[in-house]
Backbone atoms as SQL, in Angstrom:
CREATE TABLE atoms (id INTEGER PRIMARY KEY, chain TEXT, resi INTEGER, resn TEXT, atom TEXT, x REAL, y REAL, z REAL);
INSERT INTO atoms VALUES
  (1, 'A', 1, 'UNK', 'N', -37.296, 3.463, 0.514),
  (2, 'A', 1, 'UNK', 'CA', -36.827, 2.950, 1.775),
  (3, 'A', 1, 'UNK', 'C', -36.448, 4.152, 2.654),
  (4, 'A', 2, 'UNK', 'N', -36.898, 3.971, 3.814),
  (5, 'A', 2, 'UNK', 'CA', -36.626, 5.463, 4.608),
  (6, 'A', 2, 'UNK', 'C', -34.859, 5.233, 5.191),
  (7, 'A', 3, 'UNK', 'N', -34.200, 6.606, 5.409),
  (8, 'A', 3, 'UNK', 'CA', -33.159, 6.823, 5.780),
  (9, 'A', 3, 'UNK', 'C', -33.124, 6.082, 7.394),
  (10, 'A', 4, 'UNK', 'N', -32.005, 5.521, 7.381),
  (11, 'A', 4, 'UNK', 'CA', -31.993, 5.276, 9.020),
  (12, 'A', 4, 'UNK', 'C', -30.997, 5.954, 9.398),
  (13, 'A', 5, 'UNK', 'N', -31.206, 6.877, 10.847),
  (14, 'A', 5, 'UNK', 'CA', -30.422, 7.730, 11.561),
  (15, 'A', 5, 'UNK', 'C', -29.154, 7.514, 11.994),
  (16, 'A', 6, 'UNK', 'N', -27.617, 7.890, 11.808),
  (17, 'A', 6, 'UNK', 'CA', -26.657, 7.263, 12.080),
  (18, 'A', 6, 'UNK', 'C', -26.347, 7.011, 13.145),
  (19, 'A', 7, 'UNK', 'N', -27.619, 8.029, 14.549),
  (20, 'A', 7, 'UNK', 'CA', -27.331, 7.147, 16.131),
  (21, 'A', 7, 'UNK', 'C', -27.975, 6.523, 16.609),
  (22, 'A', 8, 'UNK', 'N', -29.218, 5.445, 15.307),
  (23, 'A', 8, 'UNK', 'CA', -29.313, 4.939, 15.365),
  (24, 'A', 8, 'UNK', 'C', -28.787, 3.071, 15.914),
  (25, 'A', 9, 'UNK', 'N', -27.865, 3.141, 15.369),
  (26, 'A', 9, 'UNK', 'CA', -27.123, 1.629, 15.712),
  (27, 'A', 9, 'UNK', 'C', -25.365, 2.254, 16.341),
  (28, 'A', 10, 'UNK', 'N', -25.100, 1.728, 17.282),
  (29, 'A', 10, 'UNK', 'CA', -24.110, 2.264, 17.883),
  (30, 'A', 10, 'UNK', 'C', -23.082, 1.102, 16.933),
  (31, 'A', 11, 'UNK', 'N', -22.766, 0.270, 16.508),
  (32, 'A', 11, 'UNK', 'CA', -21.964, -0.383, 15.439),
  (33, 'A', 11, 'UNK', 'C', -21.288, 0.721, 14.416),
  (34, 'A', 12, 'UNK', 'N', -21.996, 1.516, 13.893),
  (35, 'A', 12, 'UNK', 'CA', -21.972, 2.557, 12.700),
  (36, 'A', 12, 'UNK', 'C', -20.989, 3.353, 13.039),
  (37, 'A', 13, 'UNK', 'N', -20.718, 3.563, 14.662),
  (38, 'A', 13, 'UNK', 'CA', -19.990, 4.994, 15.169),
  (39, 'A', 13, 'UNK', 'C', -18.120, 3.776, 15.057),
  (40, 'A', 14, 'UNK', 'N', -18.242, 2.524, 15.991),
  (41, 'A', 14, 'UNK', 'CA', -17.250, 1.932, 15.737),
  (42, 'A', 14, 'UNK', 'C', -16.785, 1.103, 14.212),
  (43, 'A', 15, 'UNK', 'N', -17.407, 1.231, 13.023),
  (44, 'A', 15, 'UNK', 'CA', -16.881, 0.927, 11.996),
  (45, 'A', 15, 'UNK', 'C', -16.904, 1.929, 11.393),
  (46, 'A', 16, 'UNK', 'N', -17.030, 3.086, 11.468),
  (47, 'A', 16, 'UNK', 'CA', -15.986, 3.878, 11.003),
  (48, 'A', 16, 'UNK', 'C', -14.723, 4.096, 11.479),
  (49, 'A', 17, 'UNK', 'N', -14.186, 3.217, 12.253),
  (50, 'A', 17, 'UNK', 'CA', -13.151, 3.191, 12.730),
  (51, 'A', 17, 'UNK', 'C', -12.525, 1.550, 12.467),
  (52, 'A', 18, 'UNK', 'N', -12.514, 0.607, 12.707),
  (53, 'A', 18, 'UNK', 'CA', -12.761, -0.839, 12.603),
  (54, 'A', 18, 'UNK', 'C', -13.134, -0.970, 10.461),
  (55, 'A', 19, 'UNK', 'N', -13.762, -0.257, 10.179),
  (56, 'A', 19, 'UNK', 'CA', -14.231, -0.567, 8.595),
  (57, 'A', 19, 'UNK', 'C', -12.840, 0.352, 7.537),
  (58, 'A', 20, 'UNK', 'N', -11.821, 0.378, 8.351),
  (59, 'A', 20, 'UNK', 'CA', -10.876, 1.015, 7.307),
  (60, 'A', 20, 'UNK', 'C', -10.102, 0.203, 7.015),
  (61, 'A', 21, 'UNK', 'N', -9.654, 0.182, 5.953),
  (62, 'A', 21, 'UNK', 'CA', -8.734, -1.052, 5.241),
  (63, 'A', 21, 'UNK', 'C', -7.721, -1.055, 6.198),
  (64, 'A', 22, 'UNK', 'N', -6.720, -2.500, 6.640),
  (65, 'A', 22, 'UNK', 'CA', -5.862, -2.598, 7.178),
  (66, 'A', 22, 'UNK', 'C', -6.497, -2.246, 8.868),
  (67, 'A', 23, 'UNK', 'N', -6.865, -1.367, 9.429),
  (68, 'A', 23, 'UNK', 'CA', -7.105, -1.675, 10.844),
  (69, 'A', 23, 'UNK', 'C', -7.971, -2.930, 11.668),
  (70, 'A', 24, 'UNK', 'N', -8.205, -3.852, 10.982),
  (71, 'A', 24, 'UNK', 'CA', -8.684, -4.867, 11.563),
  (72, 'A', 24, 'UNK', 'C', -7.188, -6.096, 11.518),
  (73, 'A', 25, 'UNK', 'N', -6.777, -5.871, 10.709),
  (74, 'A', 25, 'UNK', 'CA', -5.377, -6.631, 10.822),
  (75, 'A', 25, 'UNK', 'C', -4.142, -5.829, 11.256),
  (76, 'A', 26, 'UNK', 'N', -4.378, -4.678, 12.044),
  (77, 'A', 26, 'UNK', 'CA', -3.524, -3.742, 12.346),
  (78, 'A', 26, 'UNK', 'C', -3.481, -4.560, 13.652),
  (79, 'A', 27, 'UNK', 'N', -5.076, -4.264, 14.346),
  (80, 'A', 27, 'UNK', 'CA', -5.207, -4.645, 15.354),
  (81, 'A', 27, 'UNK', 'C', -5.205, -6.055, 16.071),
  (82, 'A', 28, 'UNK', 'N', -5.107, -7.330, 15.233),
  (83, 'A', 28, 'UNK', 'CA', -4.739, -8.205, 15.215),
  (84, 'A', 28, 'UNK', 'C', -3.479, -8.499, 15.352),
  (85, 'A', 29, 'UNK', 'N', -2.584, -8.029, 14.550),
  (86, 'A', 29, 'UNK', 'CA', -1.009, -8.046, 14.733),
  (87, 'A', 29, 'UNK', 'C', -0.781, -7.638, 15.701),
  (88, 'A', 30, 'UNK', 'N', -1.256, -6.480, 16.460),
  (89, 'A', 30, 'UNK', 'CA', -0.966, -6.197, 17.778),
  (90, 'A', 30, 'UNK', 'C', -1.215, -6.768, 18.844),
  (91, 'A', 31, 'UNK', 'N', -2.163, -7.465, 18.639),
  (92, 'A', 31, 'UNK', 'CA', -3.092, -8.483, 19.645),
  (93, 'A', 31, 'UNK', 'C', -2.189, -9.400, 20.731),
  (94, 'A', 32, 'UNK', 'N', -1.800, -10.303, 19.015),
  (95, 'A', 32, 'UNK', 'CA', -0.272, -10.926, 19.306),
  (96, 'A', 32, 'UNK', 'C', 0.846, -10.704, 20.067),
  (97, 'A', 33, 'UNK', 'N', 1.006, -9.884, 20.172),
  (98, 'A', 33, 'UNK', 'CA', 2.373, -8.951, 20.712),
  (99, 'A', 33, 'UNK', 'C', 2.295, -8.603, 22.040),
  (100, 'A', 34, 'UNK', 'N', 3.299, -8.426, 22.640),
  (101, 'A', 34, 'UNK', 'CA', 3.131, -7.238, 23.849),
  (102, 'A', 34, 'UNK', 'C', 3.210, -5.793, 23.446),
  (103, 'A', 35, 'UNK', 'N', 4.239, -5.723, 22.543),
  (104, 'A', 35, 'UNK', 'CA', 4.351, -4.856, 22.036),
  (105, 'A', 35, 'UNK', 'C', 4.863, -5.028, 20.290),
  (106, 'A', 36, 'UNK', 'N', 5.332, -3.601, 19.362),
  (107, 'A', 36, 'UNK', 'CA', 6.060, -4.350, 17.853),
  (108, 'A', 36, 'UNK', 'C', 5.975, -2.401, 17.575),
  (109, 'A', 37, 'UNK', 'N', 7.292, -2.500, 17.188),
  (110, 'A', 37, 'UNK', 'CA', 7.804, -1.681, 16.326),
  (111, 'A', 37, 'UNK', 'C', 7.027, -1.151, 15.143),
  (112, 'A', 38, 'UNK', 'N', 6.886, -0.066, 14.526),
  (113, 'A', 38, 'UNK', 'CA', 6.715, 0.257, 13.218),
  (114, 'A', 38, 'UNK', 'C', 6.904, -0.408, 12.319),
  (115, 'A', 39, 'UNK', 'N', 8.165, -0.458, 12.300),
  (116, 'A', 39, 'UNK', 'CA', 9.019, -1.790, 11.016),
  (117, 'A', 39, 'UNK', 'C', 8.438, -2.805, 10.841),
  (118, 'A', 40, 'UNK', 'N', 8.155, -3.549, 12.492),
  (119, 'A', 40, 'UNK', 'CA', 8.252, -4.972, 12.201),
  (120, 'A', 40, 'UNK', 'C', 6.869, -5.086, 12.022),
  (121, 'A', 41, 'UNK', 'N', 5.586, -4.075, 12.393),
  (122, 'A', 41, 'UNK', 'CA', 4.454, -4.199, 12.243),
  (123, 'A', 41, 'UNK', 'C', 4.618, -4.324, 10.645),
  (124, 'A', 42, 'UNK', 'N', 5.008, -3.325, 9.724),
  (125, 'A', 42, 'UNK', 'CA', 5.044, -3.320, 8.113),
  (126, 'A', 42, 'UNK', 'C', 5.250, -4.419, 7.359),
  (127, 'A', 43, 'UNK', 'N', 6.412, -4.280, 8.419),
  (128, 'A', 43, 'UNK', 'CA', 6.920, -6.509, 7.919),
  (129, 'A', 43, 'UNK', 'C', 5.428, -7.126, 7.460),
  (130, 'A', 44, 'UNK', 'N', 4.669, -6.984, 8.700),
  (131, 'A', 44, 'UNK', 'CA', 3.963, -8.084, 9.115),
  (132, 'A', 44, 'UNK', 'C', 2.280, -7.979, 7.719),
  (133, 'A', 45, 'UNK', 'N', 2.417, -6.670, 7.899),
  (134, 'A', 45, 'UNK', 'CA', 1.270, -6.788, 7.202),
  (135, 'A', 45, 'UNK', 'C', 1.310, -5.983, 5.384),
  (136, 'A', 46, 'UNK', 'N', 1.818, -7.416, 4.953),
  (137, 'A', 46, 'UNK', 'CA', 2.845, -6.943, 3.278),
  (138, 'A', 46, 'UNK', 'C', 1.685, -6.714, 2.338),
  (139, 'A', 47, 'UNK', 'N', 2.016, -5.233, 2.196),
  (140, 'A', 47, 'UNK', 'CA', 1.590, -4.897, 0.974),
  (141, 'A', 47, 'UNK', 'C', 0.814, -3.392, 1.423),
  (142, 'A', 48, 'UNK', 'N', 0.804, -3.111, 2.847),
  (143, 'A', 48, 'UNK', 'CA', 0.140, -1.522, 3.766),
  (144, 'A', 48, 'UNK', 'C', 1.968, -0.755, 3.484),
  (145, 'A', 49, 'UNK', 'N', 1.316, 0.331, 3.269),
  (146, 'A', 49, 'UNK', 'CA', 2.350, 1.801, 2.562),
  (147, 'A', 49, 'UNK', 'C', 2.383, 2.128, 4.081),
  (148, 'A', 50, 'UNK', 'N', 3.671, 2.798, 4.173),
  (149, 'A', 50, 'UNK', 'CA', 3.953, 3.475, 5.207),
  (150, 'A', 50, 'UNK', 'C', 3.198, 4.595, 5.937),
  (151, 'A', 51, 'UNK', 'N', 2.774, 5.227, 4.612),
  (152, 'A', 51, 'UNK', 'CA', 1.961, 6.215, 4.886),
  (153, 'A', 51, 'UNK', 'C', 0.538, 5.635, 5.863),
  (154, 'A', 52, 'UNK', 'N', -0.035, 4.814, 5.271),
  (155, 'A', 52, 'UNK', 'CA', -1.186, 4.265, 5.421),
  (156, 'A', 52, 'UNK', 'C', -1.014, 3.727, 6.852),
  (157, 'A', 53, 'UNK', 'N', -0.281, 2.979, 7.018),
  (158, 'A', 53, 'UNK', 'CA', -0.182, 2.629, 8.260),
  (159, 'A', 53, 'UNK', 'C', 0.439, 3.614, 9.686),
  (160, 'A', 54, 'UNK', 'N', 0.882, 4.435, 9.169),
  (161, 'A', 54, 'UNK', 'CA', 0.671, 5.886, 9.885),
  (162, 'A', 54, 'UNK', 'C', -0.130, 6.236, 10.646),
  (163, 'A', 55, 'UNK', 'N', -1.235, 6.360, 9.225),
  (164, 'A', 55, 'UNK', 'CA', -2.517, 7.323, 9.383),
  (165, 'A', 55, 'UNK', 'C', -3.354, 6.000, 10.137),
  (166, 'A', 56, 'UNK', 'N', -3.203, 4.563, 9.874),
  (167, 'A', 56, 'UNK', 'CA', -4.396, 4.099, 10.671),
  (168, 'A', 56, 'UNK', 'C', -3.761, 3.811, 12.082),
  (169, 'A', 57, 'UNK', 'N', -2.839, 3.424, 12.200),
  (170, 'A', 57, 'UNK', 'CA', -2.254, 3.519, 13.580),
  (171, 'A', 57, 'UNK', 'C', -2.585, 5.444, 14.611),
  (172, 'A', 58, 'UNK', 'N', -2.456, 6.199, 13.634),
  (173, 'A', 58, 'UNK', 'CA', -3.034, 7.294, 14.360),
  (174, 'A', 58, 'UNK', 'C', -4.458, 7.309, 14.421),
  (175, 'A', 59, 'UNK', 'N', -5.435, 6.994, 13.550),
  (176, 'A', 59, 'UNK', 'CA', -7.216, 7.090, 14.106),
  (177, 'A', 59, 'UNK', 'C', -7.075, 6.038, 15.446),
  (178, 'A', 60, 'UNK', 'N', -6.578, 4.626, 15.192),
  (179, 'A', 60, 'UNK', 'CA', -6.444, 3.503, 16.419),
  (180, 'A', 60, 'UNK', 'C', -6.189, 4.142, 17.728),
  (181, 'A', 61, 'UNK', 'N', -5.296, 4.953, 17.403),
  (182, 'A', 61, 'UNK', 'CA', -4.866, 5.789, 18.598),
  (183, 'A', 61, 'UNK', 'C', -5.542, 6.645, 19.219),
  (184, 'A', 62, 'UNK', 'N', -5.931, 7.598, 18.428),
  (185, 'A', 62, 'UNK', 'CA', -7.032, 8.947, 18.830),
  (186, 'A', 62, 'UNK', 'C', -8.584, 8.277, 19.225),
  (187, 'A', 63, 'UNK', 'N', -8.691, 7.147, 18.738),
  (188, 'A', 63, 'UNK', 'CA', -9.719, 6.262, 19.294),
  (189, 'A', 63, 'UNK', 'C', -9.820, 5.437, 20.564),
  (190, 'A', 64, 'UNK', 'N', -8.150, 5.555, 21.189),
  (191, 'A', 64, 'UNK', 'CA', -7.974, 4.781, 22.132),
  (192, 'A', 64, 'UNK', 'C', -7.749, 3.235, 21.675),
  (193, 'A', 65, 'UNK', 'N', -7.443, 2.825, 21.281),
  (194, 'A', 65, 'UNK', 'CA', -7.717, 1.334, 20.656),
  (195, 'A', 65, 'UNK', 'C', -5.960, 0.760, 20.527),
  (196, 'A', 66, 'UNK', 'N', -4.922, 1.900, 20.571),
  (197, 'A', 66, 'UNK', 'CA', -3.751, 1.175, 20.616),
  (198, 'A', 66, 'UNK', 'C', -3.084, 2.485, 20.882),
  (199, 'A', 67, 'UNK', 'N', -2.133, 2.260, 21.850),
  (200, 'A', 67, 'UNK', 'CA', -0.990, 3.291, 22.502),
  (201, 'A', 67, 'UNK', 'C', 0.217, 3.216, 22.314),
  (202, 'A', 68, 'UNK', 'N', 0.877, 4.741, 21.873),
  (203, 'A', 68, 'UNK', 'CA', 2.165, 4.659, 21.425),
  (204, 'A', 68, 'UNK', 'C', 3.114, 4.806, 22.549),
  (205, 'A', 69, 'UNK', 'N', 4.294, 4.373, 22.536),
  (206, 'A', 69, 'UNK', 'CA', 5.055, 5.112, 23.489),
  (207, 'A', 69, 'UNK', 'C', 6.329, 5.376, 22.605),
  (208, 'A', 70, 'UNK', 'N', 6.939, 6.390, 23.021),
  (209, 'A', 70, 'UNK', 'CA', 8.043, 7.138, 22.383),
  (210, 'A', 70, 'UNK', 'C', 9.312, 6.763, 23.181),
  (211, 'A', 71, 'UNK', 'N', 10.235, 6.936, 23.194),
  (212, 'A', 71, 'UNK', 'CA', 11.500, 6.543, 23.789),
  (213, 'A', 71, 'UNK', 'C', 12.613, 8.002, 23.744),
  (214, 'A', 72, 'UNK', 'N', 12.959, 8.592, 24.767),
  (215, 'A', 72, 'UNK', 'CA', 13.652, 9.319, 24.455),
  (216, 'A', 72, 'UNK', 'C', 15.223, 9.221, 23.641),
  (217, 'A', 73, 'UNK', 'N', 15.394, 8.189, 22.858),
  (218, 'A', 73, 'UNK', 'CA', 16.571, 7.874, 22.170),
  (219, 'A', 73, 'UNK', 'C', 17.088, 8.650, 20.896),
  (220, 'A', 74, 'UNK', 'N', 18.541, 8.523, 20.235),
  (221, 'A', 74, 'UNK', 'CA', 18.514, 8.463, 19.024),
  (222, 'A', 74, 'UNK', 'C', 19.412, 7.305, 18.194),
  (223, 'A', 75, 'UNK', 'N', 18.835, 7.452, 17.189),
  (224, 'A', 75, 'UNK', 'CA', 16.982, 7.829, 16.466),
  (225, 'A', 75, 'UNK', 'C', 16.350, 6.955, 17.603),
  (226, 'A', 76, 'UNK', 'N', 14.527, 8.132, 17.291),
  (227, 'A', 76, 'UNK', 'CA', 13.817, 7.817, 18.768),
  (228, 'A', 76, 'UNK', 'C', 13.042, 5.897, 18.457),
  (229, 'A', 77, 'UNK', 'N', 13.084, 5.675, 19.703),
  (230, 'A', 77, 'UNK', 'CA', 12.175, 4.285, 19.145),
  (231, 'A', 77, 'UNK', 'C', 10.657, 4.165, 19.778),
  (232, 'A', 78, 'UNK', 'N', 10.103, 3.896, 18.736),
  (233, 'A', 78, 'UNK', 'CA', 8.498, 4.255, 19.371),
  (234, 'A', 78, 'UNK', 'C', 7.679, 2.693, 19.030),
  (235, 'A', 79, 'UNK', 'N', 7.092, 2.254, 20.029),
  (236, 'A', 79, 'UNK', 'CA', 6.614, 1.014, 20.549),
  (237, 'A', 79, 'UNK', 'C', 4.678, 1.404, 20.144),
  (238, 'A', 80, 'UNK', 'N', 4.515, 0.236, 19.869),
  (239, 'A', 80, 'UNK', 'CA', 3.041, 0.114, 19.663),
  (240, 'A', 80, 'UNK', 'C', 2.688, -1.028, 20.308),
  (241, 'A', 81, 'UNK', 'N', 1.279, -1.006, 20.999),
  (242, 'A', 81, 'UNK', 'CA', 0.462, -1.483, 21.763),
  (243, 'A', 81, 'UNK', 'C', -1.077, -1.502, 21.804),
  (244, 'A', 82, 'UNK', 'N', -1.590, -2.470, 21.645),
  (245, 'A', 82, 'UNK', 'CA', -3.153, -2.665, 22.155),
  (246, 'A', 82, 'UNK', 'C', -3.618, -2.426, 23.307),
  (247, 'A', 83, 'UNK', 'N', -4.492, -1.294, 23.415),
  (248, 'A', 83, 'UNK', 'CA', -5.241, -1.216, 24.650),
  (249, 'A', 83, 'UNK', 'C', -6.123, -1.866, 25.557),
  (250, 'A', 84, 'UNK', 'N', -6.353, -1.773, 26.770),
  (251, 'A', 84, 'UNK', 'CA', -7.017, -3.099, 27.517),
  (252, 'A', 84, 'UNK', 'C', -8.414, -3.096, 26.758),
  (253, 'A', 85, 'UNK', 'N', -8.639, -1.499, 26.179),
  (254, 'A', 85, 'UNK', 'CA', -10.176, -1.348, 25.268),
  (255, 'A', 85, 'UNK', 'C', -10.043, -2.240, 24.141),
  (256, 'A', 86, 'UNK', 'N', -9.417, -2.321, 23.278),
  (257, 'A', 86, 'UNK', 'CA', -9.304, -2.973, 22.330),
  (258, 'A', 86, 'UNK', 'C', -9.061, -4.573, 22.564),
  (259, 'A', 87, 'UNK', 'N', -7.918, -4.791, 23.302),
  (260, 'A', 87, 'UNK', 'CA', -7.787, -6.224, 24.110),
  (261, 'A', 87, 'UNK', 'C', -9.341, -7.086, 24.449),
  (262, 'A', 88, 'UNK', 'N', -10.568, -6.608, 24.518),
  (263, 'A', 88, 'UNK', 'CA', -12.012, -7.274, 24.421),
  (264, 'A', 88, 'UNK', 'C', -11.943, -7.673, 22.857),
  (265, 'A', 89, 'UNK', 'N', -11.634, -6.752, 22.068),
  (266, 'A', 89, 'UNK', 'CA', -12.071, -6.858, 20.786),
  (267, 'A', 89, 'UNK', 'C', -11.407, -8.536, 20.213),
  (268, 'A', 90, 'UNK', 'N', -10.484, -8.932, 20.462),
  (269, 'A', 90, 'UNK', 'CA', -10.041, -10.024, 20.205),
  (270, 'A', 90, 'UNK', 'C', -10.173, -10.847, 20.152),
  (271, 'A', 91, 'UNK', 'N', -11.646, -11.231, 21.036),
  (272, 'A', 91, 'UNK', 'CA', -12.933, -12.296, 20.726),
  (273, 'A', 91, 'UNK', 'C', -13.521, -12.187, 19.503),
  (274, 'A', 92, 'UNK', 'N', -13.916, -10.768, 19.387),
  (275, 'A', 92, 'UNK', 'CA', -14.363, -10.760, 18.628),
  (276, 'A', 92, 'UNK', 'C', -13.904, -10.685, 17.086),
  (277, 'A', 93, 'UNK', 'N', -12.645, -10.148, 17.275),
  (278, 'A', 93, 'UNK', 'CA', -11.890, -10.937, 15.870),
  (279, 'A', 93, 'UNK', 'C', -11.830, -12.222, 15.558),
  (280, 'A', 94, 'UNK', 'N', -11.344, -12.574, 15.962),
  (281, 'A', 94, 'UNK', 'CA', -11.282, -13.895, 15.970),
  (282, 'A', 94, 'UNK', 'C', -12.834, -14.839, 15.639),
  (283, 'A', 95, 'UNK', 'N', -13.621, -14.781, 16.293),
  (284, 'A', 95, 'UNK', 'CA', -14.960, -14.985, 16.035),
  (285, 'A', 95, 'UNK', 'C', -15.202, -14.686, 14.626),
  (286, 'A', 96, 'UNK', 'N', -15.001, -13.406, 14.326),
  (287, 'A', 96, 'UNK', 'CA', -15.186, -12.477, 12.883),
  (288, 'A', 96, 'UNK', 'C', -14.201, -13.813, 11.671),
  (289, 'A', 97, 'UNK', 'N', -13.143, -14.125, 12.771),
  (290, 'A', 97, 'UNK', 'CA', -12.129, -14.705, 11.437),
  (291, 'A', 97, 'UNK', 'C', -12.524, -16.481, 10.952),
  (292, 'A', 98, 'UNK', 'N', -13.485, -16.704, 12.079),
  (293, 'A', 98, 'UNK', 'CA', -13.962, -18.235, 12.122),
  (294, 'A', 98, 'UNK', 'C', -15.094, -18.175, 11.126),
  (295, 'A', 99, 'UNK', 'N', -15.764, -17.050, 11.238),
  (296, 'A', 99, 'UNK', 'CA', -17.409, -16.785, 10.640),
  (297, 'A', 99, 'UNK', 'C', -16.839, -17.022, 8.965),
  (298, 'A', 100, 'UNK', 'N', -15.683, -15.988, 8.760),
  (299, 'A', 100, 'UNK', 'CA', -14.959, -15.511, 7.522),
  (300, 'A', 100, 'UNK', 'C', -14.435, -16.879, 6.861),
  (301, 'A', 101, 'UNK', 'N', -14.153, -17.579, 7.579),
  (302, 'A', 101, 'UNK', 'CA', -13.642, -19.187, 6.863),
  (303, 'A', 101, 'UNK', 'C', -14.613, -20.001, 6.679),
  (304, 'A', 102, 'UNK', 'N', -15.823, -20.406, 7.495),
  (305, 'A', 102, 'UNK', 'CA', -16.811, -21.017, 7.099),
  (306, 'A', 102, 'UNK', 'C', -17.962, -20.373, 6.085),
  (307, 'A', 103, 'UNK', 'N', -17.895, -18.897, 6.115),
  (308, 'A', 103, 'UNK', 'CA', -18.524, -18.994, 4.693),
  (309, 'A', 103, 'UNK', 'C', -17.371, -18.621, 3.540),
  (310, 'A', 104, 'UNK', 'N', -16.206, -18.579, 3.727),
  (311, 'A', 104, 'UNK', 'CA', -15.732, -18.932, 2.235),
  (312, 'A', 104, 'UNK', 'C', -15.640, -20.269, 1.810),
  (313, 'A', 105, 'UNK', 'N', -15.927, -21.450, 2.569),
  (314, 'A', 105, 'UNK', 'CA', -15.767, -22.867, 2.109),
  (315, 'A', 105, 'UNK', 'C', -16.551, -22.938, 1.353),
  (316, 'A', 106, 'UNK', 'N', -15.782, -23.346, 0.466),
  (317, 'A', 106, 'UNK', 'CA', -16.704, -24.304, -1.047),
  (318, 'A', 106, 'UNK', 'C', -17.997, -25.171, -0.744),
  (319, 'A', 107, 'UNK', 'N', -18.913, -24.873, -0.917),
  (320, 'A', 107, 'UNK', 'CA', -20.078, -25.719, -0.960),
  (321, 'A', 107, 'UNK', 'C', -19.386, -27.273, -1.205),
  (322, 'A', 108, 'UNK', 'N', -19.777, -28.448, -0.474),
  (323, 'A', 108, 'UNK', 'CA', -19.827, -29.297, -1.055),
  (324, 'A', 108, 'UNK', 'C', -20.685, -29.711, -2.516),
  (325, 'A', 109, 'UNK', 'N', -20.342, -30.661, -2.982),
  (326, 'A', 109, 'UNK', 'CA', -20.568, -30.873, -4.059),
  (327, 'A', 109, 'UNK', 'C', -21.671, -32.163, -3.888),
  (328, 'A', 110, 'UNK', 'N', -23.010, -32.248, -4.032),
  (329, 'A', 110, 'UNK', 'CA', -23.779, -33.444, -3.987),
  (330, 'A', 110, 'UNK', 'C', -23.295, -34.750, -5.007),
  (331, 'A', 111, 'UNK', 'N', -23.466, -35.733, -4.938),
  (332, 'A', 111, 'UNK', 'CA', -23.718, -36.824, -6.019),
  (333, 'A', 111, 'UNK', 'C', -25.592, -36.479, -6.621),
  (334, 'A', 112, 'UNK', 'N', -25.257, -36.725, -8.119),
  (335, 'A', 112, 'UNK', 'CA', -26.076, -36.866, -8.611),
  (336, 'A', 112, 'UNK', 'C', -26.683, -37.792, -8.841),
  (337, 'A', 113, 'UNK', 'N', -27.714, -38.117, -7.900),
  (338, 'A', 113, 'UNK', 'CA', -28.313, -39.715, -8.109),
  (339, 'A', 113, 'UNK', 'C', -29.073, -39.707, -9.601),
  (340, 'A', 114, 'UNK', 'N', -28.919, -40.899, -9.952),
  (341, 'A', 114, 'UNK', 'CA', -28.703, -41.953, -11.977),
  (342, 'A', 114, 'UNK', 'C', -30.099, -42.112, -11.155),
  (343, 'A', 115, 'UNK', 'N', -31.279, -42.468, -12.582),
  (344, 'A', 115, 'UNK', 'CA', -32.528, -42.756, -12.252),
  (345, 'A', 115, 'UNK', 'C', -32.522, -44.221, -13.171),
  (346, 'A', 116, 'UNK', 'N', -33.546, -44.858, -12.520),
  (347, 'A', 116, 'UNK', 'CA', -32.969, -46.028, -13.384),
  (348, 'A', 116, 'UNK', 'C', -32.980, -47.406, -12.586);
């Protein structure tokens, strides 16, 4: 099978960004929101390490896809947000999350028609 070129399909360049564990429900939780805290984002999505959600909240970011703002306080308080770029994407989650439920449904089950 021949190699296909990776600028080939422009999909490939956004799921490496979108295809990391937790940033599709990063970005969902944010969706929701106007805004949400660090904390309460962690709350939200049980069982992502601090660390982890760090690091994907920073690619989201450096991607443009969600903006931090800092607060000059102490301790500082720093706000997270979905970008108007990302704000499109929310069709398409959602879409993604409808597709995701109709094929996990259980096949119905036929009757076995008796011959006879």
């Amino acid at each position: 099978m021949p190699e296909i070129p990776e600028n080939s399909c422009p999909v490939i360049d956004i799921w490496e960004i979108l295809g990391h564990r937790w940033s599709l429900l990063i970005l969902k939780n944010l969706s929701s929101r106007q805004t949400i805290r660090f904390n309460e984002l962690k709350r939200a999505l049980a069982g992502i390490s601090s660390t982890v959600l760090s690091e994907r909240l920073l690619e989201l970011e450096r991607e443009g896809l969600v903006s931090k703002k800092i607060y000059p306080e102490v301790p500082p308080r720093v706000e997270y947000s979905i970008t108007p770029q990302a704000k499109e994407l929310e069709v398409i989650i959602k879409e993604l999350g409808s597709w995701v439920s109709r094929w996990n449904r259980p096949e119905t089950v036929k009757p076995i028609k008796e011959e006879g």
